[in-house]
C-alpha positions in Angstrom: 0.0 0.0 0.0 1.4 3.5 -0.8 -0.2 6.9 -0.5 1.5 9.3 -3.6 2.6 12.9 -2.2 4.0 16.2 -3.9 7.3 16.4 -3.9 7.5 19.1 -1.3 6.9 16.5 1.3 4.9 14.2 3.6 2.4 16.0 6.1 4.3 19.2 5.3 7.4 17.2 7.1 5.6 16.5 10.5 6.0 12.7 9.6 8.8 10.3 7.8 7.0 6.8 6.2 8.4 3.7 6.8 9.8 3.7 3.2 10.0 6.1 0.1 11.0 6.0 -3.2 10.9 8.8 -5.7 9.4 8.9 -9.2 10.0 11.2 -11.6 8.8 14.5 -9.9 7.1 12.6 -7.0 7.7 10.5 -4.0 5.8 7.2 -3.8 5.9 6.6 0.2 5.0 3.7 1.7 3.3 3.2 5.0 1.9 0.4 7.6 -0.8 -0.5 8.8 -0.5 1.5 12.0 0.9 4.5 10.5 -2.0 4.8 8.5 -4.4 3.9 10.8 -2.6 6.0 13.5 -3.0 9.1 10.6 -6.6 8.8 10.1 -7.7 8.8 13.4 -4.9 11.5 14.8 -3.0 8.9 16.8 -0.4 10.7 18.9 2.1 8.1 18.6 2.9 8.0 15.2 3.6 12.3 15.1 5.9 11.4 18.0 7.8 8.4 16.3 8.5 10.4 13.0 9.2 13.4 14.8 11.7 11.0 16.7 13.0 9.2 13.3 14.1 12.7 12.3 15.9 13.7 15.4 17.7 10.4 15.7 18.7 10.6 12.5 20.0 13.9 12.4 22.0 12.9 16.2 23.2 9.7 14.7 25.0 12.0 11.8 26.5 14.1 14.4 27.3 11.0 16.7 29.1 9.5 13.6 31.0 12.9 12.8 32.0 13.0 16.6 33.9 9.4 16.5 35.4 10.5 13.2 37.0 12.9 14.6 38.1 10.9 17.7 39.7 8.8 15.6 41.5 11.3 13.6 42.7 12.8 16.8 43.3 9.3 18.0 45.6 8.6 14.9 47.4 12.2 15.3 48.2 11.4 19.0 50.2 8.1 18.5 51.3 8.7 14.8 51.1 12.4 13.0 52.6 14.7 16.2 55.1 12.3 17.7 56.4 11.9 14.5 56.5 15.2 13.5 58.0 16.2 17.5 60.7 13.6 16.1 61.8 14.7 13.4 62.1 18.7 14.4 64.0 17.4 17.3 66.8 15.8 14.9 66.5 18.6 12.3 67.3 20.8 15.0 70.3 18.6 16.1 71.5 18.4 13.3 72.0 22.3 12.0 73.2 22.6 15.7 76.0 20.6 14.7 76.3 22.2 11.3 76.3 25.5 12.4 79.5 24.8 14.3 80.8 22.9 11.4 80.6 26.4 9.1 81.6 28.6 12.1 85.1 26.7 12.2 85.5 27.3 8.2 84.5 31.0 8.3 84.6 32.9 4.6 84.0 36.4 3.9 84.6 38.7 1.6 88.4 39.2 2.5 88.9 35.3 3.1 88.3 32.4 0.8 88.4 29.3 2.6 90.4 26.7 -0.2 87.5 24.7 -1.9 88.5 21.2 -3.0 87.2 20.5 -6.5 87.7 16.7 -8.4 91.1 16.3 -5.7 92.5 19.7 -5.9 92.2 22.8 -3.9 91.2 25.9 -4.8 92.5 28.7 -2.7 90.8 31.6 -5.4 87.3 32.4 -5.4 87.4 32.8 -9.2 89.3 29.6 -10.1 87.3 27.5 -7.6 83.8 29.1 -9.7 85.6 28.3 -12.9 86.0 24.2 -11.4 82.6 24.3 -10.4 81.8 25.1 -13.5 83.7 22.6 -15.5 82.4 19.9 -13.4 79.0 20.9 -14.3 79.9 20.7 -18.2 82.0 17.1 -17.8 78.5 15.4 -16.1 77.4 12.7 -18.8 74.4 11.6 -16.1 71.8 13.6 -14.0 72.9 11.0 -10.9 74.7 12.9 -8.3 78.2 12.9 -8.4 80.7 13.3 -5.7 82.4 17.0 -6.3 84.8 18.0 -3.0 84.6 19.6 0.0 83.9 23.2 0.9 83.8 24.6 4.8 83.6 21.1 6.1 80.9 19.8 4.3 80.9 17.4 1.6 79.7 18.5 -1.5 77.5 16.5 -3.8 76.9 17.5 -7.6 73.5 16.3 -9.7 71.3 17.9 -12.8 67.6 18.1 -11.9 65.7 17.3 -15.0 62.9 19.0 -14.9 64.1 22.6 -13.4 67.2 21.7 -16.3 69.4 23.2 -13.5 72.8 22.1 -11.9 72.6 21.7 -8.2 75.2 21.3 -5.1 74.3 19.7 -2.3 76.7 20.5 1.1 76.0 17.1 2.9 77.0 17.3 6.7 74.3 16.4 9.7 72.1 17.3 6.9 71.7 18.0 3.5 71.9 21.3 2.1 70.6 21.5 -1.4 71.6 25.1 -3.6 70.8 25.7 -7.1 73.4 26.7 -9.2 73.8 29.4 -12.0 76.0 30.3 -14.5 78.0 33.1 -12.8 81.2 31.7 -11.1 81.3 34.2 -8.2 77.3 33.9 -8.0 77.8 30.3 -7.5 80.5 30.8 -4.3 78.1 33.3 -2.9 74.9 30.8 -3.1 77.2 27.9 -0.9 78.1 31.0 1.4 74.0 31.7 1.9 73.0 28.0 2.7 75.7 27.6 5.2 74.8 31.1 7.3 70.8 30.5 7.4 71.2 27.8 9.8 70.5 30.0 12.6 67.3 30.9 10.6 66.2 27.0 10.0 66.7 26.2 13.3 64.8 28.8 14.9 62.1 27.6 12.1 62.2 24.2 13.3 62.4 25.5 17.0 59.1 27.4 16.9 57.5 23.8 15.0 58.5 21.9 17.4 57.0 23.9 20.2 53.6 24.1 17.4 53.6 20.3 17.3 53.9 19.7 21.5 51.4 22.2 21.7 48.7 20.5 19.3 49.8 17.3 20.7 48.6 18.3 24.4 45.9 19.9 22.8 45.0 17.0 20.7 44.7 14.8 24.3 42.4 16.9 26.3 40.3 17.0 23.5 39.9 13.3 22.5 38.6 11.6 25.8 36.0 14.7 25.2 32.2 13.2 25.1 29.8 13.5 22.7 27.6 16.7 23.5 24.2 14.8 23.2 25.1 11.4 24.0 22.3 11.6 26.9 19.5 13.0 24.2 21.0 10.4 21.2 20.4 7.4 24.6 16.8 8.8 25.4 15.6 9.9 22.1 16.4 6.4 20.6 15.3 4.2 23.4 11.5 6.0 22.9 11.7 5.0 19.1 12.2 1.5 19.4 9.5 1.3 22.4 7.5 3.5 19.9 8.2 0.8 17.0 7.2 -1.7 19.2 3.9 -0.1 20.5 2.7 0.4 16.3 4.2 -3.1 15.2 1.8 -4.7 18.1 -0.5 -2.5 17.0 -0.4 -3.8 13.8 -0.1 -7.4 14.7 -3.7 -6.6 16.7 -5.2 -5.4 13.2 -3.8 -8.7 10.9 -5.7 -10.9 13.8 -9.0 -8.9 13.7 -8.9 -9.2 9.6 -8.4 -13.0 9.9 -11.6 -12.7 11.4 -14.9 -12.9 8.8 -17.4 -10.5 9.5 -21.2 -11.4 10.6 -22.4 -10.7 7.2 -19.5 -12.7 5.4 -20.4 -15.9 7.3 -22.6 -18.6 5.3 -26.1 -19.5 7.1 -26.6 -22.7 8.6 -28.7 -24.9 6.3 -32.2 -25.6 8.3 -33.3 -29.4 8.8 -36.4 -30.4 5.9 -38.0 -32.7 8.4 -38.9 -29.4 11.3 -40.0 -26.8 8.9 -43.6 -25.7 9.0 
């Protein structure tokens, strides 16, 4: 049985039916027994369970959202922050020790520390460029290459394909990455840049670290937090099913009344030929 309605909604959306289905630019919604019966003779019950069926529905959505993000925050807690509270703490180990490795091979504009290019060292600024250069030209490969030294650190040449540029990596606690050009003082002055911003980087990674045990903490008072309307999801959903179970016996009632034939429906009894008079 189905009753057809606009498709601007059933009872002007006091009640949800027990099912629906839409066709073409109406919804065909189907309804028991009780739900009609409860309709045509104003039966409080049945506004009450589809007002509940809409309010449940709309709490378990939020209910669901709720352990999503419990789990997210769950996930962050023993993965995502430590991880990241990790890794700062090495990164900022490790330009620590390469800040003292560059302060004990200082160079400035009066003093070229010698730069060792292929096996031989460069004690010119403009003859080490010139190597650097050369090296650049002699690479048959994009694969990294092994170059020299320079202030301590090991340097590392390779050809990035898809920026077509040279690069120099200084490899010491970490790696140091600078983009090359064609200028042969430019290129001096780049590997002079990367080694001074390590006190930059690490106060970078400093200040993340402090971000990540902040969110961390922040991430565990918030987790064990309950769900806002768990005590109105509880109560609101324990009424509907003793709703559902009021209207199903309900219904049950009806199918046993119907079994029944009614007084006109039943067949007279055929009298006896013999006592008639």
């Amino acid at each position: 049985m189905y009753i057809e309605r606009c498709k601007h909604g059933f009872g002007r959306g006091l009640c949800k039916p027990t099912a629906a289905r839409r066709q073409g630019g109406t919804f065909l919604l189907y309804l028991s027994y009780a739900e009609i019966k409860a309709l045509a003779t104003g039966n409080p019950l049945i506004i009450e369970k589809c007002q509940l069926e809409m309010d449940v529905n709309k709490l378990k959505i939020l209910h669901a959202s709720h352990l999503s993000q419990k789990y997210a925050l769950e996930d962050k807690i023993l993965k995502e922050y430590p991880q990241e509270i990790k890794r700062q703490n090495e990164r900022i180990t490790g330009y620590k020790t390469d800040a003292e490795t560059a302060a004990k091979h200082p160079a400035d504009k009066d003093h070229f520390p010698p730069m060792k290019i292929g096996g031989i060292f460069y004690a010119e600024k403009a003859e080490a460029g010139k190597a650097i250069i050369e090296a650049c030209k002699g690479m048959t490969s994009p694969d990294p290459v092994a170059l020299g030294e320079y202030r301590g650190f090991q340097m590392i040449l390779s050809f990035d394909s898809f920026t077509k540029e040279y690069r120099v990596t200084l490899s010491g606690a970490l790696s140091h990455t600078v983009a090359l050009g064609s200028d042969i003082h430019g290129n001096i002055t780049r590997l002079d840049n990367a080694l001074e911003r390590f006190a930059e980087s690490l106060q970078s990674c400093e200040t993340r670290l402090e971000e990540a045990k902040t969110q961390l903490e922040a991430a565990k008072g918030e987790v064990d937090r309950p769900f806002p309307q768990e005590q109105e999801y509880t109560e609101k959903a324990a009424r509907l099913k003793e709703l559902n179970i009021l209207l199903n016996m309900d219904e049950k009632n009806h199918e046993i009344l119907d079994a029944e034939p009614d007084e006109g429906d039943m067949e007279p009894q055929s009298r006896t030929p013999g006592r008639e008079r």
